[in-house]
N, C-alpha and C positions, 0 to 999 in steps of 0.2 A: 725161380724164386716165388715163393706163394706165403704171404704173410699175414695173418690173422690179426685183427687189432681187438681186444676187448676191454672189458672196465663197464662200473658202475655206470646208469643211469645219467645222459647229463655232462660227463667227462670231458667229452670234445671229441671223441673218436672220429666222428665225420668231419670235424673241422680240420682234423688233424692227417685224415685220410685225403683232403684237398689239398693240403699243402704239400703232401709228398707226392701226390700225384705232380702236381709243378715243378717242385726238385727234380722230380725225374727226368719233367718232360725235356727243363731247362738242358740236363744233361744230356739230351736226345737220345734216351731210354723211353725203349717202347712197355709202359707198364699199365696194368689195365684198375682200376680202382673205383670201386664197387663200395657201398652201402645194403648190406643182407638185406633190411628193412626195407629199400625203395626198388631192390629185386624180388621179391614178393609181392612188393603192391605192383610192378609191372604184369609177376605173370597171371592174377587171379584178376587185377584190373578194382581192387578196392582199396582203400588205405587201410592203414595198420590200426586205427580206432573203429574202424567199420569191421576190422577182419575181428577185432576182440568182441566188439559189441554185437553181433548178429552171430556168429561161430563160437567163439570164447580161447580161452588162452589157449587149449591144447591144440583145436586147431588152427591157428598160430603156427606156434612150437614148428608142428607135424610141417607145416608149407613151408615154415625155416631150414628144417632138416634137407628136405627136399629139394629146396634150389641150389644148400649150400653141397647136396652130392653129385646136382649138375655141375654147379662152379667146379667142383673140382677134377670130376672127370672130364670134363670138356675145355678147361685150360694146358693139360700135358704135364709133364714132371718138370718140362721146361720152359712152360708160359709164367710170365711175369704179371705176377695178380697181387693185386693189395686187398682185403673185405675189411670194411668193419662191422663188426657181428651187434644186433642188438645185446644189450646187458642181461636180457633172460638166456642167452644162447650157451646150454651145460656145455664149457671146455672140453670135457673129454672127448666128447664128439669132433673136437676137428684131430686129426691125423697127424701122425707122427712126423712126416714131409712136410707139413705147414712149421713154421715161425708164426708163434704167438709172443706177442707183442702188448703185455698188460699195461692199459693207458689210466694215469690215473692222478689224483689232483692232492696235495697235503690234507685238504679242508672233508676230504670224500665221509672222512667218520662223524662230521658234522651232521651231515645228514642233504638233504635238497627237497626241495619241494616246488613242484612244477607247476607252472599254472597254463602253458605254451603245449601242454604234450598230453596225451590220451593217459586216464585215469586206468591201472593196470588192476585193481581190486578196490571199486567202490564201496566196499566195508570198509575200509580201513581210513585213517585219514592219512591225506598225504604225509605228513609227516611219518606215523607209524608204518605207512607202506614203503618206505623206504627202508626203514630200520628191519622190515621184515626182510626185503628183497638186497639188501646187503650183504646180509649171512654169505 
C-alpha cells in the first residue's frame, strides 16, 4: 500500500498523516509515514525556507522529485508507506501504483494566509500568493 496525500497549502496533510500513522499502529500495521518536506530537509541538512531562500523554488521542486523516486523505489510494490507531499508537488509525477488521497478543507477557496510558514514568492502578498498557488 503506498499512499500519496496532497491538498492546498495549510490543509492538515501532516496532521492528518500522524493520525493515520496511529490508526495503523493501533492496529499493529507496520506502516511507514513520511512528510516529502522534512525528507528533504533530512537529506540536504537545510530547512525548506533556507532550501527556497539561498536555491530557489526549482531547486526545491528538483530535491522533491528526487527523494520522492528514492521513497518509491526503495519501499517495494509491497511496503506500507503513507507521504504527505508539500502543496507545490505536480500530481502527475507520483505513479499510477500510489493511492492519491486529495486532503482538503470547505473553506480552501477562501483563500489562507500564513504567517507560521516560509514565504513561497515574496512579490506577491500572502494573500494573492495563495490565490495564485491554488490554480
Amino acid at each position: 500500500m503506498k499512499i500519496a496525500l496532497i491538498g492546498h497549502r495549510g490543509v492538515g496533510k501532516t496532521h492528518l498523516l500522524r493520525r493515520l500513522e496511529t490508526y495503523f499502529a493501533h492496529d499493529s500495521r507496520n506502516v511507514t509515514a513520511l512528510d516529502l518536506d522534512r525528507e528533504v530537509e533530512r537529506k540536504v541538512g537545510e530547512s525548506v525556507s533556507t532550501i527556497f531562500k539561498n536555491r530557489g523554488e526549482d531547486a526545491f521542486r528538483a530535491l522533491e522529485r528526487e527523494v520522492f523516486s528514492f521513497l518509491d523505489s526503495n519501499t517495494g510494490d509491497e511496503g506500507n508507506v503513507i507521504v504527505a507531499f508539500g502543496a507545490g508537488f505536480d500530481p502527475s509525477e507520483i505513479p499510477s501504483h500510489w493511492r492519491v488521497i486529495w486532503v482538503r478543507r470547505s473553506t480552501d477557496a477562501m483563500g489562507r494566509v500564513f504567517v507560521d510558514r516560509p514565504r513561497l514568492e515574496s512579490g506577491l502578498s500572502p494573500l494573492d500568493e495563495y490565490a495564485e498557488r491554488s490554480k
